[in-house]
C-alpha positions in Angstrom: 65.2 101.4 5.5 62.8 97.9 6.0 60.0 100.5 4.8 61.7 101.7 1.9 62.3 98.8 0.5 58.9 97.9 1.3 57.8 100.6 -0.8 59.9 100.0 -3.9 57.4 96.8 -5.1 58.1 96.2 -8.7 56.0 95.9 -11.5 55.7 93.0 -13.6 54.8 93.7 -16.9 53.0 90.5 -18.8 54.3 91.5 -21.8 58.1 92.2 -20.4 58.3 88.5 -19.2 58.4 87.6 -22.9 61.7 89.7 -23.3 64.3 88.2 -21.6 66.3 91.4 -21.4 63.4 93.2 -19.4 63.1 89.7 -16.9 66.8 89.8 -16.4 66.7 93.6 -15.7 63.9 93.1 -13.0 66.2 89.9 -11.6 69.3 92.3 -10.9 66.9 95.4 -9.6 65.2 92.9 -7.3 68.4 91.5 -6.2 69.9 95.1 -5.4 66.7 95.7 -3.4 67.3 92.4 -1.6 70.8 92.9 -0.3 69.3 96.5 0.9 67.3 95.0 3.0 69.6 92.6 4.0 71.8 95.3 4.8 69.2 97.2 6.8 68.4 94.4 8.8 72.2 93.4 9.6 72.3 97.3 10.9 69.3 97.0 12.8 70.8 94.0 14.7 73.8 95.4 15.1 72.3 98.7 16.7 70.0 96.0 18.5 73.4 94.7 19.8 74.4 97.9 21.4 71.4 99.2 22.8 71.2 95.4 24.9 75.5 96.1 25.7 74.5 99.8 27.1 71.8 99.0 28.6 73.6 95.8 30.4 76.6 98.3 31.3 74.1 100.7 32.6 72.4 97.6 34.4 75.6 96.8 35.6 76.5 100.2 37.0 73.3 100.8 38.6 73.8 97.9 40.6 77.0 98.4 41.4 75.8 102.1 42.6 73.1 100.3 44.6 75.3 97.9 46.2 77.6 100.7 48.0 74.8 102.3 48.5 73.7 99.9 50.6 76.7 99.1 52.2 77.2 103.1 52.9 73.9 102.9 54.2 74.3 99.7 56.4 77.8 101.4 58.1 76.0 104.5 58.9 73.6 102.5 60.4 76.1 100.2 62.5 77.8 103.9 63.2 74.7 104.9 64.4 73.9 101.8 66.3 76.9 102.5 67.9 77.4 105.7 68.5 77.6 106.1 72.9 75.4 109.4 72.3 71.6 109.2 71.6 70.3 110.6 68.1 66.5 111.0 67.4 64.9 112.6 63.5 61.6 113.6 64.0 59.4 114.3 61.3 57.6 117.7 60.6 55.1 116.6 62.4 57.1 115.9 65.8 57.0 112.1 65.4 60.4 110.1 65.7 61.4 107.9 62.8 64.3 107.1 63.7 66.4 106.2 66.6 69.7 104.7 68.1 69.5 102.0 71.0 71.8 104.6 73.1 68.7 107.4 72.9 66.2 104.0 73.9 68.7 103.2 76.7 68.6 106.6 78.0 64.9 107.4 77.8 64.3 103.3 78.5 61.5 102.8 76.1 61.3 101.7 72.6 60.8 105.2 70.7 60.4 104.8 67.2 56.7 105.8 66.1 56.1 108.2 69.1 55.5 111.7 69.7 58.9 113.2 70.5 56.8 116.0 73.2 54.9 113.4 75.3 58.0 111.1 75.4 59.9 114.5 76.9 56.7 115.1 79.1 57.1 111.9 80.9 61.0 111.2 80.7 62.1 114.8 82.3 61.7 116.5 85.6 63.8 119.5 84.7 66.0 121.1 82.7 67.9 123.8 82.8 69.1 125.3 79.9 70.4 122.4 77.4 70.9 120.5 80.4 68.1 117.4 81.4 67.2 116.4 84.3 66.0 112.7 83.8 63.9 110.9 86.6 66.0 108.2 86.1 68.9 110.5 87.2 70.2 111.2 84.3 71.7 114.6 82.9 71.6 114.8 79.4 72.9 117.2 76.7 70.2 118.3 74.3 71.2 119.8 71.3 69.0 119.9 67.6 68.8 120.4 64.5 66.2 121.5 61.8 66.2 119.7 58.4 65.6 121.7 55.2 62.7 122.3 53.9 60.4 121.9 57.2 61.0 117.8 56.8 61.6 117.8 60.9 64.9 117.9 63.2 67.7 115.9 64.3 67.8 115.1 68.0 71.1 114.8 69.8 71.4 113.3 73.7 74.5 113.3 75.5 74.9 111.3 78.8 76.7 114.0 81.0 75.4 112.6 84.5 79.3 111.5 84.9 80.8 115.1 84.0 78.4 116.9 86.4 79.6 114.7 89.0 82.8 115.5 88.4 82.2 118.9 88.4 80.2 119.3 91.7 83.4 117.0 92.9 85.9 119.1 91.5 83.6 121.9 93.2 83.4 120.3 96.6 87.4 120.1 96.4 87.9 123.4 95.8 85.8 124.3 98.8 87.3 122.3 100.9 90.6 123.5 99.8 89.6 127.1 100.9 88.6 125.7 104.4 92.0 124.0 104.6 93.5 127.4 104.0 91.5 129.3 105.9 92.0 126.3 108.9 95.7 126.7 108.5 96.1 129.8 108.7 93.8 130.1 111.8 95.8 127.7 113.6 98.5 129.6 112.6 97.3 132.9 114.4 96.3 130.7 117.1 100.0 129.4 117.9 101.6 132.1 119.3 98.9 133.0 122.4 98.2 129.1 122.7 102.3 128.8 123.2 102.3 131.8 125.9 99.6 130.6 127.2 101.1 126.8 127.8 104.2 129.1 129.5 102.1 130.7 132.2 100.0 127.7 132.7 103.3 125.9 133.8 104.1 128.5 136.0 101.2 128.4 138.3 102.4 124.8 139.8 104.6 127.3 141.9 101.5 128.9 143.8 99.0 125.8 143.7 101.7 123.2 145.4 100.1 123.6 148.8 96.6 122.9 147.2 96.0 119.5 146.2 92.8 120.4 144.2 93.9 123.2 142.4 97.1 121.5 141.6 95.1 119.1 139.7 92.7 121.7 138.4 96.3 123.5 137.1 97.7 120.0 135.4 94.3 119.3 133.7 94.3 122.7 132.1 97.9 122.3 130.8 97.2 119.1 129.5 94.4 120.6 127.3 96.2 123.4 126.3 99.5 120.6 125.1 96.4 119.3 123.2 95.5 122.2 121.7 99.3 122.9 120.5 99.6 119.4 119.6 96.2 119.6 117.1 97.4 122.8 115.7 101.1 121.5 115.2 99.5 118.5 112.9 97.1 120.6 111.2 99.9 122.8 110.4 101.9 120.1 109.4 98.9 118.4 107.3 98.2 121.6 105.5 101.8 121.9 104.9 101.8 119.2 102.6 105.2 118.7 100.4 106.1 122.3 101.5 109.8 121.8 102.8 112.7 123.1 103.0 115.3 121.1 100.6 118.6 120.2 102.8 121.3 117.0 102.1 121.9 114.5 105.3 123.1 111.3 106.2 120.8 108.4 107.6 123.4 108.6 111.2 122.0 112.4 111.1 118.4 111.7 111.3 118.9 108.5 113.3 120.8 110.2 116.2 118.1 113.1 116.2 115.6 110.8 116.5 117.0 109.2 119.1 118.0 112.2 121.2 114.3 113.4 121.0 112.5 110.5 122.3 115.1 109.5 124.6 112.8 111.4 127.9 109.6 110.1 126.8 111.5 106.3 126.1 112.4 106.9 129.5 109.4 108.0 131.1 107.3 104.9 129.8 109.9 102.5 130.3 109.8 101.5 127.2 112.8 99.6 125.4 114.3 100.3 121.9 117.0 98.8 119.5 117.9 100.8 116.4 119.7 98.0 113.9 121.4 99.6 110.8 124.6 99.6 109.0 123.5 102.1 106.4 124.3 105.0 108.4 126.7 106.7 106.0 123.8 106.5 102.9 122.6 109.9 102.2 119.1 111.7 102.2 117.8 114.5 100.6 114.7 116.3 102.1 113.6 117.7 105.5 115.6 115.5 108.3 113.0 117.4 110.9 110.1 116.7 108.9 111.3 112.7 108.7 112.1 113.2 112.5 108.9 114.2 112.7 107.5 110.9 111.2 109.6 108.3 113.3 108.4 110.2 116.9 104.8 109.9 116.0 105.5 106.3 115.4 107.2 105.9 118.5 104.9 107.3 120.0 102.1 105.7 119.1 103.8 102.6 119.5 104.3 103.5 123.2 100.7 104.4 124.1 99.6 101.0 122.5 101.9 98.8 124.8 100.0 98.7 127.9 103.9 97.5 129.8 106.9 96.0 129.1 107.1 98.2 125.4 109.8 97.0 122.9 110.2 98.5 120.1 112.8 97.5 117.3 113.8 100.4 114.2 115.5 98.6 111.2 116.6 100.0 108.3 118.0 98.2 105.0 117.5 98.6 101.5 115.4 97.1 99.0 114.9 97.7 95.1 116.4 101.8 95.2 114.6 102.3 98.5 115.4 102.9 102.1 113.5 101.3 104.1 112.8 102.0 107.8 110.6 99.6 109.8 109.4 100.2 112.9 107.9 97.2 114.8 106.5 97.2 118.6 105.2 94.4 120.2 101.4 96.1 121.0 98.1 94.4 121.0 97.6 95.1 116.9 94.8 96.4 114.5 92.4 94.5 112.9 91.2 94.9 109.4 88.5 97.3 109.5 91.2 99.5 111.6 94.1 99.2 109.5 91.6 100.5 106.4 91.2 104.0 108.5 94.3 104.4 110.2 96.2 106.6 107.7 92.3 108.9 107.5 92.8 112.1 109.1 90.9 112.7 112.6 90.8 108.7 113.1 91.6 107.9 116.0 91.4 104.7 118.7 92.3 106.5 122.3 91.3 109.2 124.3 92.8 113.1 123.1 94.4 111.5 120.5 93.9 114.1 117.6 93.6 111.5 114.9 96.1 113.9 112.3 99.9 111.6 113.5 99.5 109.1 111.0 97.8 111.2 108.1 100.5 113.9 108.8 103.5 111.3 108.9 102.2 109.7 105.8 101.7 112.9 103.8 105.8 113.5 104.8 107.0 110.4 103.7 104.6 110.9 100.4 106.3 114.4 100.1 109.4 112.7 99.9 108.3 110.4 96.9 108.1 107.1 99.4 105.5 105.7 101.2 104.1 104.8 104.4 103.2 101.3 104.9 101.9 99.2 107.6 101.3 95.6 108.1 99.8 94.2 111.7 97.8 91.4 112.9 95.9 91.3 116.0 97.9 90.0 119.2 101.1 90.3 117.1 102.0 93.7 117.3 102.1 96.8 114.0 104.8 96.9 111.7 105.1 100.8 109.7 107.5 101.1 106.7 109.0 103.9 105.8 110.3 103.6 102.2 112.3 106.5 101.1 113.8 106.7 97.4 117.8 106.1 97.1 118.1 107.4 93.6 120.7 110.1 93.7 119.8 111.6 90.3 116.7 113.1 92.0 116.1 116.5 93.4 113.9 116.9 96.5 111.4 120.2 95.7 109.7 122.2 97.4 106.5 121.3 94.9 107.1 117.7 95.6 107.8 116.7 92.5 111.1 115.1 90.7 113.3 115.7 88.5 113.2 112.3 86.9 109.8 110.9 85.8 107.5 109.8 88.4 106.7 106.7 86.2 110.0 105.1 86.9 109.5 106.3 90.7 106.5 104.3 91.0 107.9 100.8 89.7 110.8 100.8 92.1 108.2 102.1 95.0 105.7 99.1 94.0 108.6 96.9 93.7 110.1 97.9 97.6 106.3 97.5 98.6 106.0 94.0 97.4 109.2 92.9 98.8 108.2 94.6 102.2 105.0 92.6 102.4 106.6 90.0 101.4 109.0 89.4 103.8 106.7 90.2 106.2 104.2 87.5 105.8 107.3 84.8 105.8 108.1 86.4 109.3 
């Protein structure tokens, strides 16, 4: 429109300025042209005006696009940084742009800028199939990627050194459990001749009593052959597990049982014990043999750790929903380093001893959803707990495992272990 108006110039005549009529004509047509322009100029500030408004909005917006661009862009890279797997983009030309500290950490080197196939060439011994073998010792999960359009790969490294272990563990376990089997039921075949054999054995003291020498040669091979049936017992036992018969019984029950049983061998050794209780109408429910079982091998042991003069005193009182049942001689001790082994199986301090008593009598008690504790001190003698639960809302399975929820079972059973050791050290 400024061109327009440009273009409309208007002629003065000489001769029209001396008729006012023409100059006042040319006044009003000059004026018309002036507010046109006027007008075009106010419109071309005024679209002026909104082009500079869009163009701020669009400013604006852009900016506002580039600021969560760069704060997506700074949380994928603090993702990134932080991801526990290692993540590598090479280029098309098999050089790494890009990569997290956990791939640095794994291939310990700084990698950005290198050749992805010579840091692989130096970094790996082996690999079988997405599986690397690091000479660090590593084991990492490779997995990849290809971009589109040939721009390179993505790179993913998984630390699996920990789940291998496991594996090979879990492995090593199974094995081991199909020895245990195959062990058990071994000394299981084995029982029946060993027994008959012990039964003849016993019955050759009859035509060796004349013959000093082959009386003794007789004895020696019975008392192998009791050590033979006393290591397949316990590994019977041991394999057994939590593998009992479920029965009710009162404490009195198992007490007098125990009693009637080592009552020769008290005898024999000369060995004194005091049973103190006044729980004995409290009821049980699991395997009185098997928990017979537990207390004998105590005794036992208790009796062939007293040199002389062996006292041994069986208490039993309860603490926090547990029975407790402590067993206390007054033998020569264990140290430290002895009490740390004493529940492994096949550990053992004396001579024919087959090392399975204590790992058999705990794996009872532990059957029964107690424990078997000790406490001891050199020159002061052993003490073993034996902490059964009281709770009579729980069943006693053959699985060996409760009706209630084990969680609960373990707070009381933590709670009778404190007090246990407790009172022991203020004794």
């Amino acid at each position: 429109m400024q061109s327009s108006a440009h273009s409309q110039a208007i002629p003065v005549d000489p001769a029209a300025l001396q008729n006012p009529a023409q100059l006042v004509a040319a006044f009003e047509q000059f004026g018309r042209l002036s507010e046109q322009l006027q007008q075009s100029y106010q419109e071309l500030d005024q679209r002026a005006a909104e082009l500079t408004e869009q163009l701020a909005s669009a400013q604006n917006e852009r900016l506002i696009q580039l600021a969560a661009k760069e704060q997506l862009a700074h949380r994928l890279e603090t993702l990134l940084n932080a991801l526990p797997a290692g993540v590598l983009l090479v280029d098309a030309n098999g050089r790494i742009t890009t990569a997290n500290p956990a791939a640095e950490l794994f291939l310990e080197q700084s990698l950005i800028g290198k050749q992805w196939r010579r840091v692989y060439a130096h970094r790996v011994s082996r690999h079988t199939g997405q599986d690397l073998y690091l000479n660090s010792g590593r084991i990492l999960s490779l997995k990849t990627q290809s971009l589109e359009s040939d721009q390179g790969e993505i790179i993913l490294l998984d630390d699996i050194s920990e789940q291998r272990m496991l594996e090979s563990l879990a492995d090593r376990e199974n094995r081991l459990a199909a020895m245990g089997q195959m062990a058990a039921g071994l000394a299981h075949q084995l029982r029946t001749p060993l027994a008959s054999a012990v039964l003849y054995a016993s019955q050759l003291n009859q035509f060796t009593e004349n013959d000093p020498k082959q009386n003794k040669a007789v004895e020696k091979v019975r008392t192998c052959m009791r050590y033979l049936e006393k290591l397949i017992n316990d590994m019977l036992m041991y394999a057994k597990g939590g593998e009992f018969s479920e029965q009710k019984f009162v404490l009195d029950e198992l007490l007098v049982t125990f009693n009637t049983r080592i009552e020769n061998r008290l005898r024999e050794s000369g060995t004194q014990l005091r049973i103190i209780s006044q729980l004995n109408e409290i009821q049980l429910i699991g395997s009185m043999d098997a928990l017979v079982s537990v207390l004998i091998n105590l005794a036992e042991n208790a009796m062939e750790a007293c040199d002389e003069n062996c006292n041994i005193d069986l208490e039993v009182y309860e603490q926090a929903d547990y029975l407790i049942i402590a067993m206390r001689d007054n033998g020569p001790g264990l140290s430290v380093e002895q009490q740390a082994k004493i529940f492994q199986p096949f550990f053992t301090q004396r001579e024919g001893g087959t090392g399975l008593g204590l790992a058999v009598a705990q794996s009872i008690v532990q059957a029964h959803h107690g424990d078997l504790l000790l406490q001891s001190q050199l020159g002061k003698g052993s003490s073993f707990y034996v902490c059964l639960p009281l709770n009579r809302g729980e069943q006693f399975l053959a699985s060996g495992k409760t009706v209630q929820p084990e969680k609960l079972n373990m707070t009381k059973l933590n709670m009778a272990k404190m007090n246990v050791e407790n009172m022991n050290e203020s004794k």
